[in-house]
N, C-alpha and C positions, 0 to 999 in steps of 0.2 A: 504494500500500500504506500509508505512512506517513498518507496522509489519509482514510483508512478506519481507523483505528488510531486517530487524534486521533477521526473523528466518533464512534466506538463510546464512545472516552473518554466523552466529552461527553453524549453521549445516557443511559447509564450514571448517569454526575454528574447530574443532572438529575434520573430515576428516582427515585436516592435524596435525593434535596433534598426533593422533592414526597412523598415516603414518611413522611420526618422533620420536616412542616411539617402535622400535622393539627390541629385542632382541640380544643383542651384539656375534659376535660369538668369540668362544673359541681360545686363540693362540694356533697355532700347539704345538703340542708335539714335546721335542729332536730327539724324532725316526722320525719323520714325517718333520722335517725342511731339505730342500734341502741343500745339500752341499754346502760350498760355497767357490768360488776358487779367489784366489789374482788375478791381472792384472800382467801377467809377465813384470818387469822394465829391462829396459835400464842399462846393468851395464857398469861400467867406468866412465870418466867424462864425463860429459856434457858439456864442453867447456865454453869459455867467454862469459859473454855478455856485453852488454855497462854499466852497472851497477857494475863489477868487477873492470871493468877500471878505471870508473872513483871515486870510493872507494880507491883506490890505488895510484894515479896517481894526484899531485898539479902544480901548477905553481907560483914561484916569483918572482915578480919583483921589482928590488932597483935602489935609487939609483948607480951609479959604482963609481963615487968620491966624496968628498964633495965640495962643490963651493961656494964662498961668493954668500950673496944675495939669496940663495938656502935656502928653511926651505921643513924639510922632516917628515910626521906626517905616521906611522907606526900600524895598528891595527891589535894584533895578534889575538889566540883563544887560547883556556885551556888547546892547544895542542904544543904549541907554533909556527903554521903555520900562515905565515903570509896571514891577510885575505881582509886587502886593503890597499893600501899605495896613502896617497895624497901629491904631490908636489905641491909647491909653490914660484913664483919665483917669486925674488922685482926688483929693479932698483940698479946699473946698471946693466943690463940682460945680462948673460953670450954668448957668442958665439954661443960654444956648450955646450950640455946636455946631460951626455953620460950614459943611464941606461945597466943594469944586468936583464939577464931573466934566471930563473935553474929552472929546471923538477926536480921533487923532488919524488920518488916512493919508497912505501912501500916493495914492493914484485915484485920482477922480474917476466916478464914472456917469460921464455925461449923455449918454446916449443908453444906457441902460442903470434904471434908479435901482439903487438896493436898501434894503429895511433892516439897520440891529436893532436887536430887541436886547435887554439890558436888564438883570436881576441884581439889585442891590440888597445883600442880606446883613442883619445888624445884630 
């Protein structure tokens, strides 16, 4: 039994060796390769997308006066945009607190208007 079980193995094995050892075919010839035609593109621009905008387009927020009792910690970038600013207020605590917010854009875009939208959390 067991050697009727090895020779099926084998003959099997074999089968498929001789199955997966055929002969490669040749790549076409230049005269023989189909033409081959571009996808015609879209010309002009392609317009905005939320990726343009927001590449272009910061927000900062300061201070607007300085106020005893007020400490103001400023973290820019290598760009010199400011990239968070933390207040901190001591005692005796000012009344009011009166900040600055400026949109700050690299590149106008004048023929297509864009919307930020702006969450200030306190």
């Amino acid at each position: 039994m067991l050697r009727t079980l090895s020779l099926a193995v084998i003959l099997l094995g074999t089968i498929v060796a001789l199955q997966g050892c055929e002969r490669p075919t040749p790549p076409p010839s230049p005269d023989e390769a189909p033409d081959f035609q571009a996808p015609d593109l879209p010309t002009g621009s392609m317009g905005l997308n939320v990726g343009d905008v927001e590449a272009q387009i910061w927000a900062e927020g300061t201070l607007a006066v300085d106020a005893p009792g007020v400490e103001v910690n400023e973290i820019v970038d290598q760009r010199d945009r400011l990239n968070m600013v933390t207040i901190d207020v001591f005692p005796p605590y000012p009344n009011e607190l009166h900040l600055r917010y400026e949109m700050h854009c690299v590149q106008d875009f004048p023929h297509e208007p864009a919307v930020s939208r702006i969450t200030i959390l306190r």
